[in-house]
C-alpha positions in Angstrom: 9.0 -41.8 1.3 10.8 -43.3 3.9 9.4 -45.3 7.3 7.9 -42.5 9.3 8.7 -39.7 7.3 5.6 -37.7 5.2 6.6 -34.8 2.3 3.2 -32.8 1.0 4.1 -31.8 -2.7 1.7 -29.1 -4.6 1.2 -30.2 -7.9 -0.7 -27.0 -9.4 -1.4 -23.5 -8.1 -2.7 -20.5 -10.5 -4.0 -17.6 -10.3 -6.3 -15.7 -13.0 -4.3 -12.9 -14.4 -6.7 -10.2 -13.6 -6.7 -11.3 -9.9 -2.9 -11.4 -9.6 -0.9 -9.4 -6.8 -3.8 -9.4 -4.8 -2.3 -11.8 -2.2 -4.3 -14.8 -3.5 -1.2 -17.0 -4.1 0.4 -16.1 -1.3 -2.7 -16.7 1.1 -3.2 -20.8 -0.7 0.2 -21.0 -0.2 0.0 -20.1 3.6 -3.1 -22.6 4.1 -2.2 -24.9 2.1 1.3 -25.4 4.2 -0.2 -24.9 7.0 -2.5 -27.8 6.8 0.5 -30.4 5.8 2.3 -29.4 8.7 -0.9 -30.4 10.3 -0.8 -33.9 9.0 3.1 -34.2 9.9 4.7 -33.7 6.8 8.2 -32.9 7.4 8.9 -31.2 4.4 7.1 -29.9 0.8 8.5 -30.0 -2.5 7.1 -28.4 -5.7 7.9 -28.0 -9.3 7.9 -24.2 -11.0 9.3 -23.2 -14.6 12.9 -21.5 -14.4 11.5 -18.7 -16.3 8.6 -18.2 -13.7 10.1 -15.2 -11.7 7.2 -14.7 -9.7 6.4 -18.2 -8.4 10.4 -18.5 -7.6 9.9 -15.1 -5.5 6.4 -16.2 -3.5 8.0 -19.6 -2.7 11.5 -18.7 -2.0 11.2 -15.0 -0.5 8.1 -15.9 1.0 8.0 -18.8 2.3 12.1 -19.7 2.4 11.9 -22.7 -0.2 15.0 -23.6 -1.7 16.2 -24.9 -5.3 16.8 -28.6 -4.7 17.2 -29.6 -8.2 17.2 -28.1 -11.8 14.9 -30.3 -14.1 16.0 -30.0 -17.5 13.3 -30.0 -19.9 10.6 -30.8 -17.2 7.8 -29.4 -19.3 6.5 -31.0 -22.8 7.4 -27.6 -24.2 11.3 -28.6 -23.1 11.1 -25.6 -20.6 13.3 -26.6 -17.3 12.2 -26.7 -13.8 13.2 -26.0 -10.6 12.0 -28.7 -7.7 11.9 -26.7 -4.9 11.7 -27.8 -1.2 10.8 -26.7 2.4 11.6 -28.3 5.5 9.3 -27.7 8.5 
């Protein structure tokens, strides 16, 4: 992190299957930005699995992330990643 300059990172967001496309995500998502705008971050970054065509939709359709970086074999199951960031 450089002088002045604060990035917010989500580490973990799920949703139960049975309460999926109900807006849940989408509404932690909303707060959850919202509040480190709040606390001046300038940007958030976040990891989600290549393969997770849902997550890469809420985050980048929804909320106009963008792929920063592909992690290969992020995940102890050698899955890859995508780091995704938004700039406020």
């Amino acid at each position: 992190e450089q002088q002045g300059i604060k990035t917010g990172y989500i580490g973990m967001l799920a949703v139960k299957a049975g309460h999926r496309r109900h807006g849940i995500g989408r509404e932690l998502v909303r707060k959850v930005l919202l509040r480190m705008k709040e606390l001046g971050c300038t940007s958030v970054t976040l990891e989600t699995e290549k393969s997770n065509a849902a997550a890469l939709r809420l985050y980048q359709e929804s909320f106009g992330f963008i792929r920063e970086e592909l992690l290969v074999r992020y995940y102890l199951n050698w899955g890859d990643a995508y780091r995704l960031r938004l700039w406020f």
